[in-house]
C-alpha positions as CSV (number, residue, x, y, z in Angstrom):
1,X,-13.0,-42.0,-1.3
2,X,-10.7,-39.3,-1.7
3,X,-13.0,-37.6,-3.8
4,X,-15.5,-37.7,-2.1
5,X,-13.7,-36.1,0.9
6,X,-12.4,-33.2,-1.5
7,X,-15.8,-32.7,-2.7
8,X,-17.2,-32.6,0.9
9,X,-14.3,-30.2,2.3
10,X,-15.0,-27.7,-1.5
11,X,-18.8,-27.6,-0.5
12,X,-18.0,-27.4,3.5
13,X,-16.1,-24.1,1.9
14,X,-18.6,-22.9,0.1
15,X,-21.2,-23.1,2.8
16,X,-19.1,-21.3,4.8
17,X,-18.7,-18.9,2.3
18,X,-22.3,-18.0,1.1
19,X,-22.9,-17.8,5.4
20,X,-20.7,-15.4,5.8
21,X,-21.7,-13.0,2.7
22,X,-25.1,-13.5,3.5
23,X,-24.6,-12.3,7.0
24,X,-22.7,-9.8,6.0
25,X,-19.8,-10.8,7.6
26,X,-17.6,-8.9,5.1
27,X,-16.0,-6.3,7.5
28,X,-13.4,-5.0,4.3
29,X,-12.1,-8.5,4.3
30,X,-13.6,-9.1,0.5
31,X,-10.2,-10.7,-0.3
32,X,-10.3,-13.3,2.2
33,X,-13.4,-13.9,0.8
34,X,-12.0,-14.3,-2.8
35,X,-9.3,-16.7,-1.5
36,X,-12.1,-18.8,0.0
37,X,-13.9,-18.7,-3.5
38,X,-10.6,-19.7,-5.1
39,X,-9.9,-22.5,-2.8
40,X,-13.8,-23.8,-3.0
41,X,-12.9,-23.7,-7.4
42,X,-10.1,-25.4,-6.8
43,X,-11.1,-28.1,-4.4
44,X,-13.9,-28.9,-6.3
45,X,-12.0,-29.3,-9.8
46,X,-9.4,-31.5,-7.6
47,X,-13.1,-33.3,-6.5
48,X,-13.5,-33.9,-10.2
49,X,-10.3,-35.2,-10.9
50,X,-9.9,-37.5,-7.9
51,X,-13.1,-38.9,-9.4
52,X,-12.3,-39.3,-12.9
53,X,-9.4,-41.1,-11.1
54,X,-6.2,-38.8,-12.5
55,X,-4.8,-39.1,-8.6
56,X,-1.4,-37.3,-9.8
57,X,-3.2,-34.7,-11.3
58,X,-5.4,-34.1,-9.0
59,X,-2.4,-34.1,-6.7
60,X,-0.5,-31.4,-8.6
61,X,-3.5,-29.2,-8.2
62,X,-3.8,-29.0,-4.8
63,X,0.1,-28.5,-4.3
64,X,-0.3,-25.6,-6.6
65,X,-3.4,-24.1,-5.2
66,X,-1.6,-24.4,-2.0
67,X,1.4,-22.3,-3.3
68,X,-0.8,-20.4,-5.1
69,X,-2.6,-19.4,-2.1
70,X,0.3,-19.1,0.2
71,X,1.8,-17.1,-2.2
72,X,-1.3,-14.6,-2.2
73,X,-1.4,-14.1,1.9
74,X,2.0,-13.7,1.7
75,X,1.9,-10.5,-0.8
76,X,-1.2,-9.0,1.1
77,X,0.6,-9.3,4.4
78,X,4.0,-7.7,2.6
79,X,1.7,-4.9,1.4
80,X,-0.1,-4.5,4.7
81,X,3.2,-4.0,6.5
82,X,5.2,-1.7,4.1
83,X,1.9,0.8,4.3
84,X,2.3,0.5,8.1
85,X,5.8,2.0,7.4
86,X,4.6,4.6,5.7
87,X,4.9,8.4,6.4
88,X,1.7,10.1,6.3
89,X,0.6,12.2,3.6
90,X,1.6,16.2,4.2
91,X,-2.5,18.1,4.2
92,X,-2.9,21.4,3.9
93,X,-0.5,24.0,3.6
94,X,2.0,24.2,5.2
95,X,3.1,27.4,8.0
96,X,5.8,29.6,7.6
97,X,6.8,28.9,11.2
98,X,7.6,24.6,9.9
99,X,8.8,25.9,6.6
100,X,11.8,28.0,8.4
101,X,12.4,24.9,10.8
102,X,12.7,22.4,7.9
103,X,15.3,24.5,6.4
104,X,16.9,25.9,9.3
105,X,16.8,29.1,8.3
106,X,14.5,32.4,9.9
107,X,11.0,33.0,8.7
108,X,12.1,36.1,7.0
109,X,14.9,35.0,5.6
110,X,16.0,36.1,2.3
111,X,15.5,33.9,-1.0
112,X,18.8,33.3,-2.1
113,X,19.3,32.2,1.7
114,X,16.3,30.2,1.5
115,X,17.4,28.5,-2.1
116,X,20.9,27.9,-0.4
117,X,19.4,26.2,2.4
118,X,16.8,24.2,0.8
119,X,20.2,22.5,-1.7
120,X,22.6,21.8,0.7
121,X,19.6,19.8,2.6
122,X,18.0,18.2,-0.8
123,X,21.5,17.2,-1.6
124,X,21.9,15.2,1.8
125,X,18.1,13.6,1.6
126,X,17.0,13.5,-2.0
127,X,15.8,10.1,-3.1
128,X,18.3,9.3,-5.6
129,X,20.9,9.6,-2.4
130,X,19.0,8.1,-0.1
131,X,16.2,9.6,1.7
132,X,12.3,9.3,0.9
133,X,10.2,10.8,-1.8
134,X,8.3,12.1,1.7
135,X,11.4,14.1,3.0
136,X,11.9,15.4,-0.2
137,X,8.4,16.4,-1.1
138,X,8.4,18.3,2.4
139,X,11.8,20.1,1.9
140,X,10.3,21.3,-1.7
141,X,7.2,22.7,0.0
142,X,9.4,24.3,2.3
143,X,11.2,26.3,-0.1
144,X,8.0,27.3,-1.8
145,X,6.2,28.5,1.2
146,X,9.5,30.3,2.2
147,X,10.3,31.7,-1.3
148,X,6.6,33.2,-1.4
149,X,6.7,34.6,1.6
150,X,9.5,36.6,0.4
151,X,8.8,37.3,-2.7
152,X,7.0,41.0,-2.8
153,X,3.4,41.1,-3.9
154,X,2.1,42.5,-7.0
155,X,0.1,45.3,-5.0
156,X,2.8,46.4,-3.5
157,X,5.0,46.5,-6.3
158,X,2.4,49.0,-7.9
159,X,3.0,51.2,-5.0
């Protein structure tokens, strides 16, 4: 009886399953439709072994594929959260006028002022000491964009 009931809820799955692909009910969820695929595999091997009548195997499976499952929504939920937290990525280059802000210092400041500026703040907000690989990567570009800026060209050095 049981059995039977496992193999009617693994097809019910599977139905449901092959309706939604074919109607292309997808929308970027293609791992909730792995998980169903999992949970049809494993409902119908616990199908089987309800049948061959191994009722504490059979039990065992479903416990794990229920961990096994749980386990998975868990992780993709984790992961969908911690890229909510996320900073965005920094495009493009970046203006003088943000550059000078970031470090508090003037547009045309000097380099060495520019160098002093940009390791007293990497000090406070490196990685290692606390702040994010994204602060860090922003004070970095600020020192480049400011340190170029002030840096004399190769034309006019000929000059």
């Amino acid at each position: 009886m049981i059995g039977m009931l496992a193999l009617l809820c693994a097809l019910a799955v599977a139905g449901l399953l092959l309706w939604r692909m074919a109607r292309g009910r997808v929308d970027g969820a293609e791992s909730r439709n792995v998980t169903l695929l999992k949970g049809v595999a494993f409902l119908a091997l616990a199908a089987a072994l309800f049948a061959a009548r191994l009722w504490p195997l059979a039990f065992m499976l479903l416990i794990a594929a229920g961990g096994i499952t749980a386990i998975e929504i868990w992780r993709a939920r984790a992961i969908r959260a911690r890229e909510g937290e996320g900073l965005p990525v920094p495009r493009g280059k970046m203006a003088p006028k943000e550059a000078a802000s970031i470090l508090g210092v003037a547009e045309d400041a000097p380099a060495e002022t520019v160098r002093a500026a940009h390791r007293k703040l990497i000090g406070q907000l490196h990685p290692d000491k606390g702040g994010t690989d994204y602060l860090a990567a922003k004070i970095n570009e600020a020192r480049d964009v400011l340190i170029a800026r002030s840096a004399p060209r190769e034309d006019e050095e000929a000059t």
